[in-house]
C-alpha positions as a Markdown table, in Angstrom:
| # | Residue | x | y | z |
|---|---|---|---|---|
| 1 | Unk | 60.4 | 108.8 | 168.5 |
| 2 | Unk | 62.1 | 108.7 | 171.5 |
| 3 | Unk | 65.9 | 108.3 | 172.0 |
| 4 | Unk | 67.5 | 106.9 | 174.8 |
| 5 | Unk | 71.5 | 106.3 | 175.6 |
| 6 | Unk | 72.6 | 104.3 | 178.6 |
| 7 | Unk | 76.3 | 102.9 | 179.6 |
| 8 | Unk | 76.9 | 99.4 | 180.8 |
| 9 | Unk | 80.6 | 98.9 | 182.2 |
| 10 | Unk | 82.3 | 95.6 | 181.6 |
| 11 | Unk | 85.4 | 94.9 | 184.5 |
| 12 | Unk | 87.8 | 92.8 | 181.9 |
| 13 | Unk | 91.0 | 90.3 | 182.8 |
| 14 | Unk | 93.9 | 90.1 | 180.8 |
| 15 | Unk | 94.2 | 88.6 | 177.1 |
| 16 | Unk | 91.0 | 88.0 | 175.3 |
| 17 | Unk | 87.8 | 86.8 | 177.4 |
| 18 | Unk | 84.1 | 87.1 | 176.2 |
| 19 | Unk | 81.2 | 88.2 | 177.9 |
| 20 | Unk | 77.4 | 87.5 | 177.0 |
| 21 | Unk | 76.5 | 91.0 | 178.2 |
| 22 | Unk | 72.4 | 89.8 | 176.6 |
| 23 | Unk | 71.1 | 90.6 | 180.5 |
| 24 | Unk | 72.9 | 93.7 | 180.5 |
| 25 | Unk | 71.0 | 94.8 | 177.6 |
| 26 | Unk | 68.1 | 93.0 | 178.2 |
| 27 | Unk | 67.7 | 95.4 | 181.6 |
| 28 | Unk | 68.6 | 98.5 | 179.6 |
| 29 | Unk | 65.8 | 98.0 | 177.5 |
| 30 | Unk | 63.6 | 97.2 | 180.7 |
| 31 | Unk | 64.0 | 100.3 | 182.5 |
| 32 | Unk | 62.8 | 102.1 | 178.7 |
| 33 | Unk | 59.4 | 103.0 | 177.8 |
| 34 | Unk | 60.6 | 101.1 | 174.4 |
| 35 | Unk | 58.3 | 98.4 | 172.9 |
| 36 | Unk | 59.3 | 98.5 | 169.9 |
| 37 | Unk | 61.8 | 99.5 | 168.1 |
| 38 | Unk | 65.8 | 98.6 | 168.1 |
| 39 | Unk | 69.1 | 98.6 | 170.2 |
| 40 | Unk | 72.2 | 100.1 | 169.3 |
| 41 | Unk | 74.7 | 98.4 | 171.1 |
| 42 | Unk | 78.6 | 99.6 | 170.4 |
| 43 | Unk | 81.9 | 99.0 | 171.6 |
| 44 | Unk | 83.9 | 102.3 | 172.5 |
| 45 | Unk | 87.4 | 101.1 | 173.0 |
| 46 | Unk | 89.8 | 100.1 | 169.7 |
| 47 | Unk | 90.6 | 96.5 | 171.7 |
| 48 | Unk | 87.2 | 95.4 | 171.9 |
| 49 | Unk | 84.2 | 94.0 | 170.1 |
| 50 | Unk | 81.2 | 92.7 | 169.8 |
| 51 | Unk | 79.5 | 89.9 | 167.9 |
| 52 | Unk | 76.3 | 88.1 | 168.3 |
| 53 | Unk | 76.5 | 83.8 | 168.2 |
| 54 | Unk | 75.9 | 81.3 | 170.7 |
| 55 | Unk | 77.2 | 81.8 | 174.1 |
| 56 | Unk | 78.7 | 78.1 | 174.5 |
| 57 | Unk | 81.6 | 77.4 | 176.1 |
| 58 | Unk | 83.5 | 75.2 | 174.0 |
| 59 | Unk | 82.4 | 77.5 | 171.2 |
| 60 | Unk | 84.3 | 80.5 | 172.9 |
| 61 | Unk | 87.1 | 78.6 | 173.6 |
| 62 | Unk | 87.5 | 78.2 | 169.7 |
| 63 | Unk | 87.1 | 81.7 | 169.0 |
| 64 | Unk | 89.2 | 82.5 | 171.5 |
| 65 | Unk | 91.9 | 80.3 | 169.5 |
| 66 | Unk | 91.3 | 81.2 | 166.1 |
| 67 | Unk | 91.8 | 84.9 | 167.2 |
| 68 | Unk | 95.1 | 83.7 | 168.6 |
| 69 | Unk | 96.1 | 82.1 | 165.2 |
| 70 | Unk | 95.1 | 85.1 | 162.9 |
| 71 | Unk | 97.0 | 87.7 | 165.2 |
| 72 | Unk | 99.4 | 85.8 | 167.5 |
| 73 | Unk | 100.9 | 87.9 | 169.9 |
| 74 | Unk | 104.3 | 86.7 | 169.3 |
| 75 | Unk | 104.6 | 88.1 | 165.8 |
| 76 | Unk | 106.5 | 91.4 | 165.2 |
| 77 | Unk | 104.0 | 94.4 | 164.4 |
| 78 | Unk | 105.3 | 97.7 | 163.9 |
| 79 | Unk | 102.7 | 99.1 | 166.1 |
| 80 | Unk | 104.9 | 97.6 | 168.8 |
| 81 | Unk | 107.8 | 99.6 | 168.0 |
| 82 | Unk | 107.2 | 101.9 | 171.1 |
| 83 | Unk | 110.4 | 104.0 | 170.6 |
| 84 | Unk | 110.0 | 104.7 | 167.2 |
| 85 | Unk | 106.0 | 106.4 | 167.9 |
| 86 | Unk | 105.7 | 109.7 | 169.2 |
| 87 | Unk | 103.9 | 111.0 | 172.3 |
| 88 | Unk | 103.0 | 108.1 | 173.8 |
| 89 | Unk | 101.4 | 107.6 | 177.4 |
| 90 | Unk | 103.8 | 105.6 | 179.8 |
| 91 | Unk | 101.8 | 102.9 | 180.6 |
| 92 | Unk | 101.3 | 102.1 | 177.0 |
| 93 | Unk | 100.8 | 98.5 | 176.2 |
| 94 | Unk | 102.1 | 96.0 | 173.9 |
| 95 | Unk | 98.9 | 95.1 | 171.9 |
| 96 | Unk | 98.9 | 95.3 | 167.9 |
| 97 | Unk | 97.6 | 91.9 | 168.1 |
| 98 | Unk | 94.2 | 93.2 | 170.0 |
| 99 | Unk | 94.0 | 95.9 | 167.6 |
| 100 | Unk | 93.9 | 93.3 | 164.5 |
| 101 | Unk | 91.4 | 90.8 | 166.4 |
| 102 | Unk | 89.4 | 93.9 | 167.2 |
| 103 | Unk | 89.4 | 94.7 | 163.1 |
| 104 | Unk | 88.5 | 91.6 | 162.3 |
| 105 | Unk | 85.5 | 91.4 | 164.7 |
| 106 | Unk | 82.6 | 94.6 | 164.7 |
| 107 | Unk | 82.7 | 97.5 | 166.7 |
| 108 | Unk | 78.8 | 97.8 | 166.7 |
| 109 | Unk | 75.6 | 95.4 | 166.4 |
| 110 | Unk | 71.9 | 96.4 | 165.8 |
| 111 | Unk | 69.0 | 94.4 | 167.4 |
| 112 | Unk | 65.6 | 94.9 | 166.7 |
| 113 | Unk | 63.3 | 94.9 | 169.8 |
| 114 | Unk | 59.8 | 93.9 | 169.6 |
| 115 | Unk | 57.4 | 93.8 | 172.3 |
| 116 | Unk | 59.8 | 95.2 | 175.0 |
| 117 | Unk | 62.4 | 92.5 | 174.2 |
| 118 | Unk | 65.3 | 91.7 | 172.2 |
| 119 | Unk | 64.4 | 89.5 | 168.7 |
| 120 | Unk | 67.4 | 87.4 | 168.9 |
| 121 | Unk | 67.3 | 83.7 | 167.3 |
| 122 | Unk | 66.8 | 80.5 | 169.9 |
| 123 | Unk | 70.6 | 80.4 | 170.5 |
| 124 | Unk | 72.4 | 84.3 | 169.9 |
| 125 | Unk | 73.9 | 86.3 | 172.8 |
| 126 | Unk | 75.2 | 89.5 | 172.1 |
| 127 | Unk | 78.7 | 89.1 | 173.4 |
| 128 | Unk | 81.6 | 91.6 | 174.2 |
| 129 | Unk | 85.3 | 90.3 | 173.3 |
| 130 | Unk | 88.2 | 91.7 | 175.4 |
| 131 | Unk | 91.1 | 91.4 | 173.4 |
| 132 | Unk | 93.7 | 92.7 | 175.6 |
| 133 | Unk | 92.4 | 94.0 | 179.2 |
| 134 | Unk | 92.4 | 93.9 | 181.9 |
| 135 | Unk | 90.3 | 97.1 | 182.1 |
| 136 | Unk | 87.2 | 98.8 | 183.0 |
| 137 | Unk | 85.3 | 99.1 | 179.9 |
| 138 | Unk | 81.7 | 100.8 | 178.5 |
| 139 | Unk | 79.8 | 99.6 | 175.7 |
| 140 | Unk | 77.4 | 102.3 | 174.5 |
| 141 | Unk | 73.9 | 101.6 | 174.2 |
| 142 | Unk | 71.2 | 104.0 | 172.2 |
| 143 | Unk | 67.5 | 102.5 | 172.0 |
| 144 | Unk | 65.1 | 104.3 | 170.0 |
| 145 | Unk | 61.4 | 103.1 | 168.6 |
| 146 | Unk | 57.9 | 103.5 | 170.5 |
């Protein structure tokens, strides 16, 4: 069974944004020999995620804000305390917040693909959440089947 890993690089904006990245994936699987088999699709950075549900605007908007309420930026997290953490780079950002939404949120989805293509229901999209950007990014992609 063969095993194939591909990189797809997401160019983020600052605070949280989301990102159907489907086509992305969809073209990754295209350029395999898959047919069958399944997608590993993973997140490689500790202020981003991934999730699969409908890629509607309004909808995003409201993840977007309950994210917000269940980490607010505002709030005091130790994390933050940049003095009191050793060796640190100098561009490091203020962002326990990001790290929480990313906890609450997966770092990794599997998705079956049958018949060269992705067997997601009528209305999911596999999409990427920024949570604290803005940055170049990779998500990690490993297919594997026949």
């Amino acid at each position: 069974m063969p095993i194939i890993n591909k990189l797809i690089e997401i160019d983020t904006f600052q605070g949280i944004n989301i990102h159907n990245i489907t086509p992305q994936i969809e073209a990754v699987i295209s350029s395999t020999p898959i047919q069958n088999g399944q997608v590993l699709v993973f997140a490689r950075h500790t202020t981003t995620a991934l999730a699969i549900n409908e890629n509607e605007e309004r909808l995003l908007e409201d993840i977007k804000f309950f994210l917000q309420k269940l980490a607010p930026e505002s709030e005091r997290y130790l994390h933050n305390d940049l003095h009191l953490r050793p060796n640190i780079p100098p561009d490091e950002p203020i962002n326990a917040h990001s790290h929480l939404m990313a906890m609450i949120l997966n770092n990794s989805e599997v998705i079956p693909i049958v018949d060269s293509k992705l067997a997601l229901g009528t209305y999911q999209s596999i999409l990427f959440f920024e949570l604290d950007g803005p940055r170049k990014r990779t998500v990690f992609c490993q297919i594997s089947g026949e």
